[in-house]
TIDREN-719599 format. One record per residue (C-alpha): residue number from 1; x, y, z; residue in one letter. Coordinates in Angstrom, 2 decimals, m for minus. Each point is the difference from the previous one (the first is absolute). Layout:
<pts>
+-----+---------+---------+---------+--------+
! num !       X !       Y !       Z ! residu !
+-----+---------+---------+---------+--------+
! NUM !       X !       Y !       Z !      a !
...
+-----+---------+---------+---------+--------+
</pts>
This chain:
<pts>
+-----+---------+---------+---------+--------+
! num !       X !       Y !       Z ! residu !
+-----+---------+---------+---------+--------+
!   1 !  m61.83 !  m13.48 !  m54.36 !      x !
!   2 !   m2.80 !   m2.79 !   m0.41 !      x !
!   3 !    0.73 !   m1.34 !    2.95 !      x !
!   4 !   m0.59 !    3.61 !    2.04 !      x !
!   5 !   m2.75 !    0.52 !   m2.18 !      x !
!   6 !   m1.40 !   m3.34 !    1.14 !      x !
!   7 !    0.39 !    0.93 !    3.60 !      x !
!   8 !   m1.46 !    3.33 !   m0.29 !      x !
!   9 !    3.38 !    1.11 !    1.42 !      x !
!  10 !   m0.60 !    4.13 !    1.07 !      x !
!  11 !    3.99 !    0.43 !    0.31 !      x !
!  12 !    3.24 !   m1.77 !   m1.88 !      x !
!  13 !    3.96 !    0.17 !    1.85 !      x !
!  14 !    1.85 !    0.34 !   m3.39 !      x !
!  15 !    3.58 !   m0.09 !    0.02 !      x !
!  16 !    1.71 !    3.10 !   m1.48 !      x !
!  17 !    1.44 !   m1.96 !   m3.00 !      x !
!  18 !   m3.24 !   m1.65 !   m1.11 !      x !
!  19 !   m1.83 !    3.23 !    0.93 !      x !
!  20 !    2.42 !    1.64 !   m3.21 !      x !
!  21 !   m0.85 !   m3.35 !   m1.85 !      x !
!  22 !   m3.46 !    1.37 !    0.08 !      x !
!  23 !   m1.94 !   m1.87 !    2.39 !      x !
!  24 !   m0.38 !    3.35 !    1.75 !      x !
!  25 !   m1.84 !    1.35 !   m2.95 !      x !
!  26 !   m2.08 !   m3.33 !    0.01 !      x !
!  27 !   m1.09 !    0.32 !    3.58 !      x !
!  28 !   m1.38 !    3.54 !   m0.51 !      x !
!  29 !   m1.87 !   m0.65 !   m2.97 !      x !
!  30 !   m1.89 !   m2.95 !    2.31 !      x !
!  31 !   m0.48 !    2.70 !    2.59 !      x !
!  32 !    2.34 !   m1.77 !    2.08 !      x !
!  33 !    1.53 !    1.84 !    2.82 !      x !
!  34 !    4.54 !   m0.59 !   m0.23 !      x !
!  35 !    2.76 !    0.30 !    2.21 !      x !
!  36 !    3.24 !   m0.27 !   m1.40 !      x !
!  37 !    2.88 !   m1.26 !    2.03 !      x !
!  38 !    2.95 !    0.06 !    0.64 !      x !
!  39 !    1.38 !    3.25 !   m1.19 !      x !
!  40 !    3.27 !    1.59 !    1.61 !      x !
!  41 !    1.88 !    1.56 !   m2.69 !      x !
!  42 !   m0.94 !    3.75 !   m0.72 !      x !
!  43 !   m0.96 !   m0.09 !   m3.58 !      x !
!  44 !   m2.77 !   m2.70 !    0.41 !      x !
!  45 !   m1.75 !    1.86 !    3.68 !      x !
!  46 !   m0.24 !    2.99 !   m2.63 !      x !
!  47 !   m1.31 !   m1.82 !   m2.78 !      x !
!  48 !   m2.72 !   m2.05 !    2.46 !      x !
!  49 !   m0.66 !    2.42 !    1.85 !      x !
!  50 !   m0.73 !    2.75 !   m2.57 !      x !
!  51 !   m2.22 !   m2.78 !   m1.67 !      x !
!  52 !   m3.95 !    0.18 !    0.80 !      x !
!  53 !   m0.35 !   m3.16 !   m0.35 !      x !
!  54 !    1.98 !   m1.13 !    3.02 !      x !
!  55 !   m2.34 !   m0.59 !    2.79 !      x !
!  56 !    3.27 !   m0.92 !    2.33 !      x !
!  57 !    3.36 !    0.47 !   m0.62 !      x !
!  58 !    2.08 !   m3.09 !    2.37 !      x !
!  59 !    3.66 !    1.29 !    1.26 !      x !
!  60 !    2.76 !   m0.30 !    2.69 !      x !
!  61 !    0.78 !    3.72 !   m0.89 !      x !
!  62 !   m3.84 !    1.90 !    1.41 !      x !
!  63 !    1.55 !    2.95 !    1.17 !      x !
!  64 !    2.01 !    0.43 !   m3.37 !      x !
!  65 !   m3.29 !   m0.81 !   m2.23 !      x !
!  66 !   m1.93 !    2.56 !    2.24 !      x !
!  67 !    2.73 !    2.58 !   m0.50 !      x !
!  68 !   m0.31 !   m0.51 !   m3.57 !      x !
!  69 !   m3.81 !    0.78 !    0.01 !      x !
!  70 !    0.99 !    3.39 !    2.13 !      x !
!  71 !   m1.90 !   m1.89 !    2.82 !      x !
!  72 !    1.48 !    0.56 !    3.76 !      x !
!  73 !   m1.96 !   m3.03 !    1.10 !      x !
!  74 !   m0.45 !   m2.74 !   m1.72 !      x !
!  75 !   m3.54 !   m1.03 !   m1.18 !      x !
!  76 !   m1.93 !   m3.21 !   m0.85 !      x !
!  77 !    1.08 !   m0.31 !   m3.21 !      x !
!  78 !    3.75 !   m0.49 !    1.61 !      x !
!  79 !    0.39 !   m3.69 !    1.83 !      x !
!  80 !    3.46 !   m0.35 !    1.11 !      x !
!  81 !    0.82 !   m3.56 !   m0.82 !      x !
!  82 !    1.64 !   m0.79 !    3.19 !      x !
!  83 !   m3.32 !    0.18 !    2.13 !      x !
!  84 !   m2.37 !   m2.18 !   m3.08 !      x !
!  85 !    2.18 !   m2.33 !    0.38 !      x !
!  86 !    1.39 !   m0.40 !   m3.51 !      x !
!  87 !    3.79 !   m0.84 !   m0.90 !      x !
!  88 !    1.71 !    0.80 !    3.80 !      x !
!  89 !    3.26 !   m0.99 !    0.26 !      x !
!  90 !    2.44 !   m0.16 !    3.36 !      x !
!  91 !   m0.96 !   m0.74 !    3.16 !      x !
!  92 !   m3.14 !    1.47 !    0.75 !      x !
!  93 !   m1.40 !   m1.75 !   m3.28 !      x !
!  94 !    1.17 !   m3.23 !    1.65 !      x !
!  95 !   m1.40 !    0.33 !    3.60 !      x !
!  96 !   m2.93 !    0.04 !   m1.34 !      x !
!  97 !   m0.14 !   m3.35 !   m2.24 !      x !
!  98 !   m0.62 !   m3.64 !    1.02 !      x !
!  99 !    2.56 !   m2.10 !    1.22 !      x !
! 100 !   m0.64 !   m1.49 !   m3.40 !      x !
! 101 !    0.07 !    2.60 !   m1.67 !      x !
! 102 !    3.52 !    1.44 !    1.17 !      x !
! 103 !    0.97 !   m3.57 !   m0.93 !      x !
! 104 !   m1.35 !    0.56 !   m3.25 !      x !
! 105 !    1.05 !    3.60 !   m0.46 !      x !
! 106 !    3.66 !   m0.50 !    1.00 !      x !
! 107 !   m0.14 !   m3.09 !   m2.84 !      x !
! 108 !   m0.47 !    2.08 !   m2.27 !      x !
! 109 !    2.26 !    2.78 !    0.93 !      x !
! 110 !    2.71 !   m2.80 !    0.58 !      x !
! 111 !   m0.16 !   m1.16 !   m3.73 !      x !
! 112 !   m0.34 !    3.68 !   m1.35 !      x !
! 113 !    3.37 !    1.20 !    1.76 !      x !
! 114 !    1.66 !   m3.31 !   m1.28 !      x !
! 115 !   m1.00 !    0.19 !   m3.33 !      x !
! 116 !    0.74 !    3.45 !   m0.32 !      x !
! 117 !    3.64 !   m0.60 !    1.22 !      x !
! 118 !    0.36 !   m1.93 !   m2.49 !      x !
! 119 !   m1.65 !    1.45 !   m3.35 !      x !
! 120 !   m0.32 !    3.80 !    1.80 !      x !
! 121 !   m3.84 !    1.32 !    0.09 !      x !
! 122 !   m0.30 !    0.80 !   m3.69 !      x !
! 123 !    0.63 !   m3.95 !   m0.41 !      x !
! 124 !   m2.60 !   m0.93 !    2.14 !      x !
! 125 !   m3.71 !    0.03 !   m0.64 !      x !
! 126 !   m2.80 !   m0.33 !    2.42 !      x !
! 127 !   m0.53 !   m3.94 !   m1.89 !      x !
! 128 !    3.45 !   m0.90 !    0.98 !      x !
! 129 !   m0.10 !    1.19 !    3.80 !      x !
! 130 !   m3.89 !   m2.21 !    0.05 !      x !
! 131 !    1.70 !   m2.91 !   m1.62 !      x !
! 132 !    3.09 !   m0.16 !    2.67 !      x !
! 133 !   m2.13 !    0.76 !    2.85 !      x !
! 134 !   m2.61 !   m2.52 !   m1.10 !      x !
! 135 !   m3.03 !    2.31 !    0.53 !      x !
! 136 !   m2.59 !    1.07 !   m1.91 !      x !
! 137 !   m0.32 !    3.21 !   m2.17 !      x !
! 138 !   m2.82 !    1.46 !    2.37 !      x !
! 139 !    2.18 !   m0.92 !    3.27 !      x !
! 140 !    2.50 !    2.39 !   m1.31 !      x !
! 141 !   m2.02 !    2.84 !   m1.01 !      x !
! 142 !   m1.79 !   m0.90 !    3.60 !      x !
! 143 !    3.54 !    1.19 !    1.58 !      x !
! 144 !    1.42 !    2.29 !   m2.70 !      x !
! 145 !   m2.04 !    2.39 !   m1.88 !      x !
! 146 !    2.49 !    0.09 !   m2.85 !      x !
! 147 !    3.30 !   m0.94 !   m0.76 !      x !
! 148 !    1.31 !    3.33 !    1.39 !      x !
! 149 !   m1.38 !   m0.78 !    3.21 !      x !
! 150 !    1.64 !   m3.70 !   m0.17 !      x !
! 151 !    3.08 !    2.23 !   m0.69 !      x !
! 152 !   m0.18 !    1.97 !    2.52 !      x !
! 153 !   m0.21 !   m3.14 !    2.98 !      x !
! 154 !    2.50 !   m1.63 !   m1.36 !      x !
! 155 !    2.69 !    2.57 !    0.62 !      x !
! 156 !   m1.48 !    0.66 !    3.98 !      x !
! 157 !    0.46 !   m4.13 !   m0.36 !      x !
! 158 !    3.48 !    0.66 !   m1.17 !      x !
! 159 !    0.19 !    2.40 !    2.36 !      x !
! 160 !   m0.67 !   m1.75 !    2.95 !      x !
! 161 !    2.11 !   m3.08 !   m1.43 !      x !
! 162 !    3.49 !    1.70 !   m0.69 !      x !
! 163 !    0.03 !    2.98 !    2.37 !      x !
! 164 !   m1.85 !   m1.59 !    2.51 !      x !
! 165 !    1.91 !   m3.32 !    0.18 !      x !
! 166 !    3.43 !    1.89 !    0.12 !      x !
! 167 !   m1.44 !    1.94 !    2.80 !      x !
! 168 !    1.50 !   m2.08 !    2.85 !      x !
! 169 !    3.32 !    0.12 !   m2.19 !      x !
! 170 !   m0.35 !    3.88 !   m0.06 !      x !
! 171 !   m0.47 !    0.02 !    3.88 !      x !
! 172 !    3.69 !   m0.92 !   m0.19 !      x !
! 173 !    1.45 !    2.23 !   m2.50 !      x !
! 174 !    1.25 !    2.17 !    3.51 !      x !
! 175 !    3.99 !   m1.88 !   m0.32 !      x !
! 176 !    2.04 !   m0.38 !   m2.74 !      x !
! 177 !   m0.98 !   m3.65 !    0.77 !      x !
! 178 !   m3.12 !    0.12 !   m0.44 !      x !
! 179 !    0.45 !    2.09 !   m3.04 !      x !
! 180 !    2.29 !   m2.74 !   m1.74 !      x !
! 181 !   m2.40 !   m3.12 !    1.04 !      x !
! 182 !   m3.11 !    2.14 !   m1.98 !      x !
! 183 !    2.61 !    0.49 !   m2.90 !      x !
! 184 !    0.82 !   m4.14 !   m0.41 !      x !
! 185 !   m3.45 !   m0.34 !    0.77 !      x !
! 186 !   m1.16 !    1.55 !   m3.19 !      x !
! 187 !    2.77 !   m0.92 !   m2.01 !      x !
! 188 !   m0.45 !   m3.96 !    1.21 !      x !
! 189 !   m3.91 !    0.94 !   m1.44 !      x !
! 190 !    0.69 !    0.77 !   m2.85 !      x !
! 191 !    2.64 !   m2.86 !   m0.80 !      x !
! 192 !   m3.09 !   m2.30 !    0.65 !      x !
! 193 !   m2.21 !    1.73 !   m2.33 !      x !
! 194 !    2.77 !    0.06 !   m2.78 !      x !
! 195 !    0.20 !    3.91 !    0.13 !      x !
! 196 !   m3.79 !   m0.14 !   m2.10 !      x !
! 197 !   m2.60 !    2.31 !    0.96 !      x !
! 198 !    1.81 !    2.61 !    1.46 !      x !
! 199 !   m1.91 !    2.15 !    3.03 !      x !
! 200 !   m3.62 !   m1.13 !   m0.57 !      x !
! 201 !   m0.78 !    3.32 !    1.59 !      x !
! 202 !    2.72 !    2.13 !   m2.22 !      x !
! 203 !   m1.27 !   m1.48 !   m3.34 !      x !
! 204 !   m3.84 !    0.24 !    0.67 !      x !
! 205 !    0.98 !    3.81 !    0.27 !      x !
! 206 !    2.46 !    0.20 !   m2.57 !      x !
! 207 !   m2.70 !   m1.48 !   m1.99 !      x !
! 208 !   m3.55 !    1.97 !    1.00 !      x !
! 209 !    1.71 !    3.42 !    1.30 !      x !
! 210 !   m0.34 !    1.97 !   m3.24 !      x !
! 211 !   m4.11 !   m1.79 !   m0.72 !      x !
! 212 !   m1.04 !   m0.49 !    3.41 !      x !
! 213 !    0.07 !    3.33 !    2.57 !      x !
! 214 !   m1.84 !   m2.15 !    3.30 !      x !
! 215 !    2.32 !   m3.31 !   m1.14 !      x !
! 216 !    3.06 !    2.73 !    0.22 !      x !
! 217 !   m1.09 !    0.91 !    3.28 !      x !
! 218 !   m0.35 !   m3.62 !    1.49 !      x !
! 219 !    3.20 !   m0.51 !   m1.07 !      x !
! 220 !    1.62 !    3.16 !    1.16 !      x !
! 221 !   m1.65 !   m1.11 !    3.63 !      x !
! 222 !    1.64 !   m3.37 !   m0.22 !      x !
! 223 !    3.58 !    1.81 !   m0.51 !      x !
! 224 !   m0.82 !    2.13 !    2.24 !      x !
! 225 !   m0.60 !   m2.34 !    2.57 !      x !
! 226 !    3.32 !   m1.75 !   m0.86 !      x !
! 227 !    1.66 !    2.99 !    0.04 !      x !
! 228 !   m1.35 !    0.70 !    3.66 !      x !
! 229 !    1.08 !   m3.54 !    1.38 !      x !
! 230 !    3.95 !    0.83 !   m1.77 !      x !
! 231 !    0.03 !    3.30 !    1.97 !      x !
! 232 !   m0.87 !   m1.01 !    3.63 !      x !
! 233 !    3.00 !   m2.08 !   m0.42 !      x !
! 234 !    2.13 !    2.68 !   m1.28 !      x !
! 235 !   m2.00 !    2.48 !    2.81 !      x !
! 236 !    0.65 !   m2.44 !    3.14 !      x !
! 237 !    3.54 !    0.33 !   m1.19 !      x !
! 238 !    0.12 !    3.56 !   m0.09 !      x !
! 239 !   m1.78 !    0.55 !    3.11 !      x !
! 240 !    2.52 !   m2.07 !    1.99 !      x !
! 241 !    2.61 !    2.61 !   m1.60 !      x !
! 242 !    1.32 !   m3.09 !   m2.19 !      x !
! 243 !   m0.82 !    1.44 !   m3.76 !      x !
! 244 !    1.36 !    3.26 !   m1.03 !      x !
! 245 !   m2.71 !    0.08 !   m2.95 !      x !
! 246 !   m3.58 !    0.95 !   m0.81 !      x !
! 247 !   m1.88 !   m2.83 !    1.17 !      x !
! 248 !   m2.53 !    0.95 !   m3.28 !      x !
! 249 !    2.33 !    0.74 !   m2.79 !      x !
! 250 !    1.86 !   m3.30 !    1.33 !      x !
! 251 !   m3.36 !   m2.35 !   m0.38 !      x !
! 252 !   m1.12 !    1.87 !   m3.30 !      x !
! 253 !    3.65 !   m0.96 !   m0.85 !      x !
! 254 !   m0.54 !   m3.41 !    0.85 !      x !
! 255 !   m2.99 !   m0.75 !   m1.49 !      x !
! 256 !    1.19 !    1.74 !   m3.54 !      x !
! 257 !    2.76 !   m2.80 !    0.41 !      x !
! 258 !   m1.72 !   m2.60 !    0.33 !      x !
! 259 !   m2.58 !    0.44 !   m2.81 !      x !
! 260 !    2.61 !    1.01 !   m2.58 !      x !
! 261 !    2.06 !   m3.03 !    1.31 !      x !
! 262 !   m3.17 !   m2.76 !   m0.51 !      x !
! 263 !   m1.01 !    1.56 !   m3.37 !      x !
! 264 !    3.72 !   m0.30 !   m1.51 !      x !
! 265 !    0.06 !   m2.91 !    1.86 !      x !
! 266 !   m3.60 !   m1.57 !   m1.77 !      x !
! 267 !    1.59 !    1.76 !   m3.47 !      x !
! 268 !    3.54 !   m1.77 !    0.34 !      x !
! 269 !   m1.04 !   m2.82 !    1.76 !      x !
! 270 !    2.15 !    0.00 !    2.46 !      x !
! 271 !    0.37 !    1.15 !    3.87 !      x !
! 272 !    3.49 !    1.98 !   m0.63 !      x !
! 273 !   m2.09 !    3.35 !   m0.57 !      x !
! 274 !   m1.86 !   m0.43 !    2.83 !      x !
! 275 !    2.72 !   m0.95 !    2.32 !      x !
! 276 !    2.12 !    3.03 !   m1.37 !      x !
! 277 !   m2.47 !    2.11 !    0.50 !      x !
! 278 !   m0.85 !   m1.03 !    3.50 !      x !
! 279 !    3.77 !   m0.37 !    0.98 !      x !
! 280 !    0.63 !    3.77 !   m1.15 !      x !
! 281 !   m2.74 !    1.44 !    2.38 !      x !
! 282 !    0.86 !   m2.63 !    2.91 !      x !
! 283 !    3.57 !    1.34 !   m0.45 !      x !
! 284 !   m0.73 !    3.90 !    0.12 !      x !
! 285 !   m1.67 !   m0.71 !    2.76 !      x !
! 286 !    2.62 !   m2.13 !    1.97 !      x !
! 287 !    2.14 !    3.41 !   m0.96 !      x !
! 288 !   m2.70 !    2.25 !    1.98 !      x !
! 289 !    0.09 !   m2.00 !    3.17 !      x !
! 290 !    1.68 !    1.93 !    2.82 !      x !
! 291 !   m0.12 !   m2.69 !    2.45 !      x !
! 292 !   m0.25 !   m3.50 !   m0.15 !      x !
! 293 !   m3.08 !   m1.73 !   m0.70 !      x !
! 294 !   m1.22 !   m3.06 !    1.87 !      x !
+-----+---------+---------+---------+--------+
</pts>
């Protein structure tokens, strides 16, 4: 506070958490002007944005906080995060960073999904993820408003890393071949990993599904995009008039398999659930062939 004094600072960003630690209440008694940022779950818009002494209220939800105002447009005490520039994840966030500064971004992201493999996201603090990716504190919060934010990249990282490296696998899941190679592919993984871990993907759900509604849904879109890869396999089949099965119901199947398979597999330590599992649906559907496969 000083230090805005000092600079005869007319407005403060204040993040939601300090804003509740008071330094809201400090900035209005120096006739400073505050935005708070970032708030996405329902309970804090209303309490901001029912408080007078929120100039700005920072969010990736603008049509949500306007609705909660009874506003059909939004108005200028609304920013949508996405557009100021604060906290983006994905893509778009990326496109628009320095080459050093992907470099720098994915670094941390990196370290953040590998540490919370290992110790889950409850065991990993923002100090840890800075110490393995050997940035500073304020190169972090450059990238990530908050740890939910750090969260939420490193599942599209995990994402992109499982789903989408299996992708040319699943191009091939249209044979029984094919279907058998992406089996000992996955068990052959997790022999090298020493059945630890489990589905990075599974267990960041399993873990922030019940505390986390937009981490649930990140999630959901990486199954879902698993799930999608399984069934044009199981669809290309069918549509040759090889499958007598529901391509879907097969590939939700499949997937079920394979994630009860790695977690008894991470529990037991030891591939036998997982192959079980996996040789039980590659069986049923050997018995709903009608023609040979090639």
């Amino acid at each position: 506070m000083p230090r805005l004094r000092a600079c005869r600072a007319d407005w403060a960003a204040v993040n939601y958490k300090l804003a509740r630690a008071g330094v809201l209440g400090q900035c209005h008694r120096a006739g400073i002007k505050t935005m708070i940022w970032t708030v996405d779950e329902d309970q804090e818009m209303r309490r901001w944005l029912a408080d007078p002494r929120v100039t700005v209220l920072i969010t990736s939800r603008p049509a949500d906080a306007a609705s909660m105002r009874g506003n059909t447009l939004l108005d200028r005490r609304i920013q949508n995060r996405y557009c100021s520039g604060m906290g983006r994840t994905g893509p778009a966030a990326e496109a628009t960073l320095t080459v050093k500064g992907r470099q720098t971004r994915q670094r941390i992201v990196t370290a953040a999904a590998e540490l919370m493999f290992e110790g889950g996201v409850a065991g990993t603090t923002m100090e840890d993820v800075r110490a393995a990716a050997g940035v500073s504190s304020s190169q972090i919060y450059h990238y990530f408003t908050d740890k939910e934010a750090l969260v939420r990249a490193v599942i599209e990282y995990q994402n992109e890393t499982i789903v989408g490296g299996q992708e040319p696998m699943l191009a091939r899941l249209d044979t029984l071949v094919g279907l058998r190679a992406w089996r000992d592919f996955l068990v052959a993984h997790q022999q090298k990993l020493g059945c630890r871990g489990g589905c990075p993907i599974g267990s960041l759900g399993s873990e922030l599904a019940e505390t986390d509604p937009r981490a649930r849904a990140a999630v959901a879109a990486g199954f879902g995009r698993w799930e999608a890869g399984i069934r044009r396999g199981y669809q290309a089949m069918h549509d040759r008039e090889e499958l007598a099965a529901d391509p879907g119901q097969l590939a939700t199947a499949t997937l079920a398999a394979l994630q009860g398979g790695l977690l008894l597999a991470q529990i037991r330590r030891s591939t036998e659930p997982l192959e079980a599992a996996l040789d039980t649906v590659l069986a049923h559907v050997g018995s709903l062939i009608v023609s040979p496969a090639t």
